[in-house]
Steps between C-alpha positions, in 0.01 A plus 500: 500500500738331278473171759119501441533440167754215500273343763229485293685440197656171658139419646345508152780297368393192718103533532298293302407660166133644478490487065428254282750331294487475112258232425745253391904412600640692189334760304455380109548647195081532458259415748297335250800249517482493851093454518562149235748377749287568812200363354717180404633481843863537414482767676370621866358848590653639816245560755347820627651655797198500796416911505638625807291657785357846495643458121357865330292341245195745241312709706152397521196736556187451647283804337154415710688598820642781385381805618716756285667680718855572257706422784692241284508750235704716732772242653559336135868575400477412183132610371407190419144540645211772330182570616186473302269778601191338323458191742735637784751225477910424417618382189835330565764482205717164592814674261539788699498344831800435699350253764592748827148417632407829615185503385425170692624649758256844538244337359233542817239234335844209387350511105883428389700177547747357390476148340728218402469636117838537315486473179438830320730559213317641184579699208149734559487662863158621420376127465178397648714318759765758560239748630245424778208673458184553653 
């Protein structure tokens, strides 16, 4: 297997590169200092990279075509998903999940998706937009 791994290795090496760069050439001492020169146009913002096809994105749920049948609750890996006996619907927490897409995958009525949504970072992963509730 050793030659599978070099292979890829090599093939990552060359392949266009899926992140985005720092926002400007070279990083500052403060981005305040960084923001003055943007906004004076000494400086340019490097531009986002185009998200990549079937990218993995935040989950989305569609609760009125849910029927509540747990099945994502049983395929989820990493528990991110709980079930809320009183309406009969998921609650998703977006800082436990691991993006695997089982759920979207068993679901039998498609109420999760993924979307084009990246940016998640937080310092509360109970935060009204951490958690999707119903």
């Amino acid at each position: 297997m050793p030659t599978t791994t070099i292979y890829t290795l090599i093939k990552q090496l060359f392949t266009k590169k899926a992140t985005n760069p720092f926002p400007v050439k070279y990083a500052p001492s403060n981005m305040h200092g960084a923001a003055a020169l943007i906004g004076s146009g000494k400086v340019r913002i490097n531009p986002p990279v185009n998200i990549p096809k079937n990218f993995r994105g935040k989950m989305s749920y569609d609760k009125d075509s849910c029927i509540g049948c747990k099945l994502c609750l049983k395929v989820c890996p990493s528990e991110a998903l709980a079930f809320k006996d009183d309406v009969k619907k998921v609650k998703h927490y977006v800082s436990r999940c691991t993006f695997c897409g089982q759920c979207a995958d068993i679901c039998p009525k498609d109420c999760f998706a993924f979307t084009d949504e990246f940016l998640m970072a937080g310092t509360d992963k109970y935060a009204e937009e951490m958690v999707i509730d119903p």
